[in-house]
PDB file of N, CA, C and O in Angstrom:
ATOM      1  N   UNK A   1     139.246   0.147 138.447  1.00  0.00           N
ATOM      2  CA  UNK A   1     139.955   0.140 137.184  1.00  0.00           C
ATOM      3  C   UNK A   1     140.999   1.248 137.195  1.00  0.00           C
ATOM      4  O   UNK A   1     140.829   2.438 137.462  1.00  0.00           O
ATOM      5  N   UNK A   2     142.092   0.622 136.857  1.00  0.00           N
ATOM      6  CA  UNK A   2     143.338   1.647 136.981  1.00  0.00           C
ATOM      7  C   UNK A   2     142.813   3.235 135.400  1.00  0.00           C
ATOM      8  O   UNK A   2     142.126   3.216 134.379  1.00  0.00           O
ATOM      9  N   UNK A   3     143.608   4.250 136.088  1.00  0.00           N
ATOM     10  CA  UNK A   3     143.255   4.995 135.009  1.00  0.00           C
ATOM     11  C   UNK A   3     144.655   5.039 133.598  1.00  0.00           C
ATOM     12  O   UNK A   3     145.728   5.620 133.755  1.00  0.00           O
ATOM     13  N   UNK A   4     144.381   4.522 132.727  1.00  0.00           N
ATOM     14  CA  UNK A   4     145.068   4.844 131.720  1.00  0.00           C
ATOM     15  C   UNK A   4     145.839   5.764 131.028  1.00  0.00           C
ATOM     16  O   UNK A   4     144.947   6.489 130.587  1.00  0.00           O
ATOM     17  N   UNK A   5     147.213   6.386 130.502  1.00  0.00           N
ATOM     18  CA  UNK A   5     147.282   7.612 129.884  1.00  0.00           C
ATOM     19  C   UNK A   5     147.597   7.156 128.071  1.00  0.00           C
ATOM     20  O   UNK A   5     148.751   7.210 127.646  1.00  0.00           O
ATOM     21  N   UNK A   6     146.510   6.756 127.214  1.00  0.00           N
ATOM     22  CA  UNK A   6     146.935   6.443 126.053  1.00  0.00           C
ATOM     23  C   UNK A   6     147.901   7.572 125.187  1.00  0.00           C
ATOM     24  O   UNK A   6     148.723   7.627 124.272  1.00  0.00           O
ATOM     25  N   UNK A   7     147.163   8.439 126.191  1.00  0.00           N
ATOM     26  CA  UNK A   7     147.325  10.028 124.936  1.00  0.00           C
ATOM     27  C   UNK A   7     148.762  10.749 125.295  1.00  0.00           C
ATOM     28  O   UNK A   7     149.164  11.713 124.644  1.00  0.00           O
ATOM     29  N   UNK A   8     149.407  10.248 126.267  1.00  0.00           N
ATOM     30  CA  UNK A   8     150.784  10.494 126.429  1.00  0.00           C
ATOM     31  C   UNK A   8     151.862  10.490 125.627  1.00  0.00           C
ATOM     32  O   UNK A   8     152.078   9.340 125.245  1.00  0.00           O
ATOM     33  N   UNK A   9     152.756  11.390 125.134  1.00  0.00           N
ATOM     34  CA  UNK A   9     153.731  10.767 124.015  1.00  0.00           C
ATOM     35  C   UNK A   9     154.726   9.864 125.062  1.00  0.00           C
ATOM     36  O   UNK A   9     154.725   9.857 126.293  1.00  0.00           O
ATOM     37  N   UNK A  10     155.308   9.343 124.405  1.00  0.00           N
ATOM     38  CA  UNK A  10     156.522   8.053 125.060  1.00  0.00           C
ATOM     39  C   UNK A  10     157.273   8.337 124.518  1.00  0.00           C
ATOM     40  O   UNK A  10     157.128   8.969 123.472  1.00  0.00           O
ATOM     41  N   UNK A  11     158.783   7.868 125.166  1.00  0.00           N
ATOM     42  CA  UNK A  11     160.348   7.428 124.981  1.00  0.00           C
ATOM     43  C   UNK A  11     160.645   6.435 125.100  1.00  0.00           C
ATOM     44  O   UNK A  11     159.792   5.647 125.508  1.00  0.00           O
ATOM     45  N   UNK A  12     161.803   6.017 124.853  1.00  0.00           N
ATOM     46  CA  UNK A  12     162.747   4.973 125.388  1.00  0.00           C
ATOM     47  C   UNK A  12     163.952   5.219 126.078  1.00  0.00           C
ATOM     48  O   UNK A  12     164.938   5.821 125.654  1.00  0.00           O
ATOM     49  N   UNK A  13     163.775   4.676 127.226  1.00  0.00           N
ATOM     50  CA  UNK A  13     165.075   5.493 127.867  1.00  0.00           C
ATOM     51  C   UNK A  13     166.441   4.783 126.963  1.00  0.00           C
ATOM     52  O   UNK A  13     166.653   3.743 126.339  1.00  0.00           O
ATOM     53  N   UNK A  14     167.133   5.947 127.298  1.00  0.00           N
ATOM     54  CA  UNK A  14     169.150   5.888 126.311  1.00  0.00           C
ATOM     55  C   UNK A  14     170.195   4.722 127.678  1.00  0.00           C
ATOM     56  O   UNK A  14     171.322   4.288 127.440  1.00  0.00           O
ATOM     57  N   UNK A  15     169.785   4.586 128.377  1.00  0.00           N
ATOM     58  CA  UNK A  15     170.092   3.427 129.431  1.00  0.00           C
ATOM     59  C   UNK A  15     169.205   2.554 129.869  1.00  0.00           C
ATOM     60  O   UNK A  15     169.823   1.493 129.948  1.00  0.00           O
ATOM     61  N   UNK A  16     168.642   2.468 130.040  1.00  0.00           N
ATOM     62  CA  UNK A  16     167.615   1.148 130.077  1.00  0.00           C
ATOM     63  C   UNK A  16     167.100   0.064 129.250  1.00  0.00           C
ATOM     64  O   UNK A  16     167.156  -1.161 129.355  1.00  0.00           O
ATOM     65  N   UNK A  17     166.466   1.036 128.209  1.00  0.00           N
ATOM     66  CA  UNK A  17     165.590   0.754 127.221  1.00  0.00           C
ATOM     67  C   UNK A  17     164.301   0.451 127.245  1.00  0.00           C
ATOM     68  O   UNK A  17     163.639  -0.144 126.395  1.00  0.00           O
ATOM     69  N   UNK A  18     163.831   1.098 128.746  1.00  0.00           N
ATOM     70  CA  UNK A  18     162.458   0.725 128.473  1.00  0.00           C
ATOM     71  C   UNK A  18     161.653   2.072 128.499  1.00  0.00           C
ATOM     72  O   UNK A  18     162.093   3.170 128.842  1.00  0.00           O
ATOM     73  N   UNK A  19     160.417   1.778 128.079  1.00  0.00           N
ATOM     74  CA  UNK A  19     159.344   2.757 127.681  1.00  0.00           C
ATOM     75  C   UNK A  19     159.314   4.045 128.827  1.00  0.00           C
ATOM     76  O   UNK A  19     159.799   3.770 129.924  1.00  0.00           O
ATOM     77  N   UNK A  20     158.882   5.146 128.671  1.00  0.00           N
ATOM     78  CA  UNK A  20     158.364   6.042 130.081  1.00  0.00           C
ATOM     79  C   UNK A  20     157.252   6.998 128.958  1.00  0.00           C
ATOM     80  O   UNK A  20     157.017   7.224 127.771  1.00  0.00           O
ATOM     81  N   UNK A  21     156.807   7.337 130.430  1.00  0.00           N
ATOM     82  CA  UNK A  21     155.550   8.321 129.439  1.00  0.00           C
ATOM     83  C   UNK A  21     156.364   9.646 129.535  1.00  0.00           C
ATOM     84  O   UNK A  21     157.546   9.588 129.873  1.00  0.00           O
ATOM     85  N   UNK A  22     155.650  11.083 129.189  1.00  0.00           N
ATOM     86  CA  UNK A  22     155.633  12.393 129.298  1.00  0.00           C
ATOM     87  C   UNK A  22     155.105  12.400 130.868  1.00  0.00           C
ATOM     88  O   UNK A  22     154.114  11.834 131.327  1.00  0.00           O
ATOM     89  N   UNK A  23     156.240  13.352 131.650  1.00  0.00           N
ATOM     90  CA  UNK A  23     155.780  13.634 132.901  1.00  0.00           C
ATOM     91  C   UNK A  23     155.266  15.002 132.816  1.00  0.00           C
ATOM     92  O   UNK A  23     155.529  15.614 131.780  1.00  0.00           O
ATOM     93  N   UNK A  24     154.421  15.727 133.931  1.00  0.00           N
ATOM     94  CA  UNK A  24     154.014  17.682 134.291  1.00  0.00           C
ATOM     95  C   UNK A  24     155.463  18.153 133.855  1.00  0.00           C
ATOM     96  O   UNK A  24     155.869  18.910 132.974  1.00  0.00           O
ATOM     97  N   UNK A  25     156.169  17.271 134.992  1.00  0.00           N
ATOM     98  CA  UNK A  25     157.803  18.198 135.617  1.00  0.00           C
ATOM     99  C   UNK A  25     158.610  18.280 134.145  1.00  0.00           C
ATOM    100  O   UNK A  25     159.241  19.302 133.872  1.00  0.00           O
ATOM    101  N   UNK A  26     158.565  17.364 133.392  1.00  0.00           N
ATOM    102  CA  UNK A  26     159.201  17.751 132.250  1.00  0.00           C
ATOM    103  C   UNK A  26     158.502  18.511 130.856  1.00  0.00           C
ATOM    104  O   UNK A  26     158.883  18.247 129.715  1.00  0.00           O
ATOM    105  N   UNK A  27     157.455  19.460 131.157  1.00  0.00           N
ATOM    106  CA  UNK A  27     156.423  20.095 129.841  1.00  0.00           C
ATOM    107  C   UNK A  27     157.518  20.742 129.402  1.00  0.00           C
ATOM    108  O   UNK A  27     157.822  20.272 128.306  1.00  0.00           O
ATOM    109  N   UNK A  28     158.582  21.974 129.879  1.00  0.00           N
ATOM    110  CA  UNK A  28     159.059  22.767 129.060  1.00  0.00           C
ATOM    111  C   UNK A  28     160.513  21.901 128.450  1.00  0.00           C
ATOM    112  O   UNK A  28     161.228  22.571 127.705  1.00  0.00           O
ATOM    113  N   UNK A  29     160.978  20.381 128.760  1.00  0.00           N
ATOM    114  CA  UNK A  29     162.095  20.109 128.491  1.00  0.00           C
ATOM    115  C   UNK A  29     162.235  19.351 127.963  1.00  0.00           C
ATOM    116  O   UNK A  29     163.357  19.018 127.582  1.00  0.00           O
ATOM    117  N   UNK A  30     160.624  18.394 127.548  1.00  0.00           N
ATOM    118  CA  UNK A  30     160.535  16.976 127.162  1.00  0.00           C
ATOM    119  C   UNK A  30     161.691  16.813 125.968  1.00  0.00           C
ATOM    120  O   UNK A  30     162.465  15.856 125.965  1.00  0.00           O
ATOM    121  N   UNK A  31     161.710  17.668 125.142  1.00  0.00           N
ATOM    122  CA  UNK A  31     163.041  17.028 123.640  1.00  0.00           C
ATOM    123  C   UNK A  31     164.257  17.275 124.458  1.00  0.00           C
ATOM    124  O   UNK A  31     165.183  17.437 123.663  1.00  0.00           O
ATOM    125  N   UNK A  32     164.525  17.341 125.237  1.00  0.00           N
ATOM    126  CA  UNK A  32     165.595  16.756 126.104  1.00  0.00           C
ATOM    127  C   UNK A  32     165.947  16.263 126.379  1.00  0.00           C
ATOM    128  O   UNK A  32     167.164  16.080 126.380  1.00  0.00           O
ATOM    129  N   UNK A  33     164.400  15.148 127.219  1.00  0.00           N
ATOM    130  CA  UNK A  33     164.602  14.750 128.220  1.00  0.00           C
ATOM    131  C   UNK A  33     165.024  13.318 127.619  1.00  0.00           C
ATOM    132  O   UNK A  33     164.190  12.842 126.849  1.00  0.00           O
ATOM    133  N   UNK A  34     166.251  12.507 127.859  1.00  0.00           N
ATOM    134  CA  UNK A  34     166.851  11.053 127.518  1.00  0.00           C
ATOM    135  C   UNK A  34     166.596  10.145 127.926  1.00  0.00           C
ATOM    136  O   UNK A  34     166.286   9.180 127.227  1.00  0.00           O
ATOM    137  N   UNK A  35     166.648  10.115 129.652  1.00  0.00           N
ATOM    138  CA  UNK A  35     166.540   8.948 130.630  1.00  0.00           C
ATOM    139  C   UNK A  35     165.426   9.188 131.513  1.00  0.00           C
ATOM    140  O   UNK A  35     165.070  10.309 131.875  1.00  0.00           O
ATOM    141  N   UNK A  36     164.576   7.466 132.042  1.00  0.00           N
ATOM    142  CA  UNK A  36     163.310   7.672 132.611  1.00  0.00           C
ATOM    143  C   UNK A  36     163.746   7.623 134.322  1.00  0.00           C
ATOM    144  O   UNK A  36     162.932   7.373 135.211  1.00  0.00           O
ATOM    145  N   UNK A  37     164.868   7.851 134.496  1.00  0.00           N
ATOM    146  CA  UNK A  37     165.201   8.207 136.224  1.00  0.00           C
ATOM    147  C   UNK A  37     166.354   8.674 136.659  1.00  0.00           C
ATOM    148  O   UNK A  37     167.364   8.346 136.037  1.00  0.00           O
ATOM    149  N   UNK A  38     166.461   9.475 137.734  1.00  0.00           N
ATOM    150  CA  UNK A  38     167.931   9.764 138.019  1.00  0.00           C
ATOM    151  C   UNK A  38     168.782   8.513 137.826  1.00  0.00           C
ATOM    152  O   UNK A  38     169.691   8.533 136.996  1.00  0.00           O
ATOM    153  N   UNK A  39     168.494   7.281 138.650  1.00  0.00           N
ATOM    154  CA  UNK A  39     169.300   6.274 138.108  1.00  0.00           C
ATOM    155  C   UNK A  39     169.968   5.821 137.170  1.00  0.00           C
ATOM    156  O   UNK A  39     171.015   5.187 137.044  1.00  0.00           O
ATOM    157  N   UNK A  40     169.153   6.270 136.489  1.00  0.00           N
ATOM    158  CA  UNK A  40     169.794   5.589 135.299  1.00  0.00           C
ATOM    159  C   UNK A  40     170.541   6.821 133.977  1.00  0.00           C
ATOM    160  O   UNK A  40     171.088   6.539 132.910  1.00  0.00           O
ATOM    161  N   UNK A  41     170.292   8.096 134.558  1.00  0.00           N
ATOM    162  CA  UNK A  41     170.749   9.371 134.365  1.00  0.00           C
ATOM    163  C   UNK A  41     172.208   9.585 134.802  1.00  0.00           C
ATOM    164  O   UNK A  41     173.221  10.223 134.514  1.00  0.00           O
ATOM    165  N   UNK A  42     171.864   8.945 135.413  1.00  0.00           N
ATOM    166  CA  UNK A  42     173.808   9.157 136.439  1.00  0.00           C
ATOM    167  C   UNK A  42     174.303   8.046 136.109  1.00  0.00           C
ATOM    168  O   UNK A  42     175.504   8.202 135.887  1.00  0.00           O
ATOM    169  N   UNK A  43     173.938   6.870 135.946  1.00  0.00           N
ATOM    170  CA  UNK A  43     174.996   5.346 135.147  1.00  0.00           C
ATOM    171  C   UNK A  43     174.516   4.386 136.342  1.00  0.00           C
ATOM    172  O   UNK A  43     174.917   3.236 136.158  1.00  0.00           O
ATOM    173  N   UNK A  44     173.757   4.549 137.530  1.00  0.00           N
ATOM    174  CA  UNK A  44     173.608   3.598 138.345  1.00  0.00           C
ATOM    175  C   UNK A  44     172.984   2.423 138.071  1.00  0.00           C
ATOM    176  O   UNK A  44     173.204   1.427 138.760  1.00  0.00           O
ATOM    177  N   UNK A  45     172.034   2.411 136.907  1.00  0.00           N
ATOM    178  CA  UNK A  45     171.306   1.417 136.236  1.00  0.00           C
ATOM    179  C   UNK A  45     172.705   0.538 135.525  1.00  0.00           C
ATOM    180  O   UNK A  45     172.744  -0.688 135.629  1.00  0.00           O
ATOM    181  N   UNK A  46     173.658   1.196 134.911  1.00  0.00           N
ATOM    182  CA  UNK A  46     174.681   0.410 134.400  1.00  0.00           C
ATOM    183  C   UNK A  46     175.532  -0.217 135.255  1.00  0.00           C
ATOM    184  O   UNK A  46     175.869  -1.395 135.140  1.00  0.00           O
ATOM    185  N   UNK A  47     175.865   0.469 136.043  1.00  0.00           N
ATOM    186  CA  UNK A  47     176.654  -0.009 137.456  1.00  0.00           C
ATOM    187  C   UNK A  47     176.039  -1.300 138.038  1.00  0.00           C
ATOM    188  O   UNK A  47     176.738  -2.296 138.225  1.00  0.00           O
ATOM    189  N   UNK A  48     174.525  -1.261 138.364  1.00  0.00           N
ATOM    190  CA  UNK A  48     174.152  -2.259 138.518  1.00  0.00           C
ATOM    191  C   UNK A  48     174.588  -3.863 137.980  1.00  0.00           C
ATOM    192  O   UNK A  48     175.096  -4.925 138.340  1.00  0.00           O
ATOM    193  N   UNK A  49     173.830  -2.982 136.587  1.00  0.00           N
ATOM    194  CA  UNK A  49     173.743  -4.441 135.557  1.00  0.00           C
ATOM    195  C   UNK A  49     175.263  -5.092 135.785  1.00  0.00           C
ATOM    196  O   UNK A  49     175.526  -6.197 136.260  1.00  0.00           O
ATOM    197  N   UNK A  50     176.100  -4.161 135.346  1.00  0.00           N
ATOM    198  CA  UNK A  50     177.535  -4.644 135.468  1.00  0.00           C
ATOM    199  C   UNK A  50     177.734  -5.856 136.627  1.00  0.00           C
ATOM    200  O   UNK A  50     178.011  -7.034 136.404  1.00  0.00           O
ATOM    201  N   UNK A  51     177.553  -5.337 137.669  1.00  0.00           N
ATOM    202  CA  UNK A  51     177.651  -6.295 139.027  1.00  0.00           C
ATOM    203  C   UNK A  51     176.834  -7.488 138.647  1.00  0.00           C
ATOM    204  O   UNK A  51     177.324  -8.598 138.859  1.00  0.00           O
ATOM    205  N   UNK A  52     175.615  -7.390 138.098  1.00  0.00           N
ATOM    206  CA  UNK A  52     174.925  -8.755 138.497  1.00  0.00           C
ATOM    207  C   UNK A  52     173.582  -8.372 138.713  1.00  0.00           C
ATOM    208  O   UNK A  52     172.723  -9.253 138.751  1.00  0.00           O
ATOM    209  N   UNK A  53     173.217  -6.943 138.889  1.00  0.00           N
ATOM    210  CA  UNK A  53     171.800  -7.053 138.930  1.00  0.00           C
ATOM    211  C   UNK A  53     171.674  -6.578 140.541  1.00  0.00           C
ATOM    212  O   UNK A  53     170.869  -5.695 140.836  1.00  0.00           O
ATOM    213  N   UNK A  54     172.744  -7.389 141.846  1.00  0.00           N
ATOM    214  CA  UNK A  54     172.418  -7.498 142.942  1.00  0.00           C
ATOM    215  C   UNK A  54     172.306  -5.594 143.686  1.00  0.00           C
ATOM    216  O   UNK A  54     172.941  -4.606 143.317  1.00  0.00           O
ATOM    217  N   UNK A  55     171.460  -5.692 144.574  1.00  0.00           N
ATOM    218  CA  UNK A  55     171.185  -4.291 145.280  1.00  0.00           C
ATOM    219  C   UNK A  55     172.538  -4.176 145.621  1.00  0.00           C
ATOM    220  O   UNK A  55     173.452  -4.753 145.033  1.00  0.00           O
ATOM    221  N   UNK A  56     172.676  -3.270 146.772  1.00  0.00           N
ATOM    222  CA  UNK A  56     173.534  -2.697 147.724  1.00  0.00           C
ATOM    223  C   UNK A  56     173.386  -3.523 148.884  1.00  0.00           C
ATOM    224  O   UNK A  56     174.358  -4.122 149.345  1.00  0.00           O
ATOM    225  N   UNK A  57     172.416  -3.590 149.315  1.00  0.00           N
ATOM    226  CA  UNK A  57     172.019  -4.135 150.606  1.00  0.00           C
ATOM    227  C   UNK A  57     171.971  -5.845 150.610  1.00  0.00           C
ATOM    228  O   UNK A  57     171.533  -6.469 151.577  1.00  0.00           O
ATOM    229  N   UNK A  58     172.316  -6.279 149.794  1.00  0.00           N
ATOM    230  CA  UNK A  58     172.205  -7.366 149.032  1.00  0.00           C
ATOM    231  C   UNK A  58     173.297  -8.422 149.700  1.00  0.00           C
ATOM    232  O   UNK A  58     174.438  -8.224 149.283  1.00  0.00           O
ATOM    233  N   UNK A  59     173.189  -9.345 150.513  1.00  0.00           N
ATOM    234  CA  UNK A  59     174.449 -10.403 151.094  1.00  0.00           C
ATOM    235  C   UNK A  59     175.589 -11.678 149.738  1.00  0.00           C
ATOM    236  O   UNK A  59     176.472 -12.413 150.179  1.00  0.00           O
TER     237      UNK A  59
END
């Protein structure tokens, strides 16, 4: 059985829009913290979408 974190506070990432929990690495910055990855911190999640969704590596 996977272990659960109910007791985590959550976000929504400001580029994505989907859920992330409270990470260790972010305890002293969490009301900061906006986005749930560098990706999508830097616009690469948008960049994506823009294209189509398709990877890099992608034919």
């Amino acid at each position: 059985m996977a272990h659960r974190k109910p007791s985590l506070p959550e976000k929504t990432c400001a580029a994505c829009g989907r859920p992330f929990a409270w990470r260790k690495k972010w305890a002293r910055d969490w009301d900061q913290v906006r986005f749930c990855s560098d990706a999508c911190r830097t616009g690469r999640y948008e960049a994506a979408k823009q294209r189509g969704g398709k990877s890099r590596g992608a034919a």
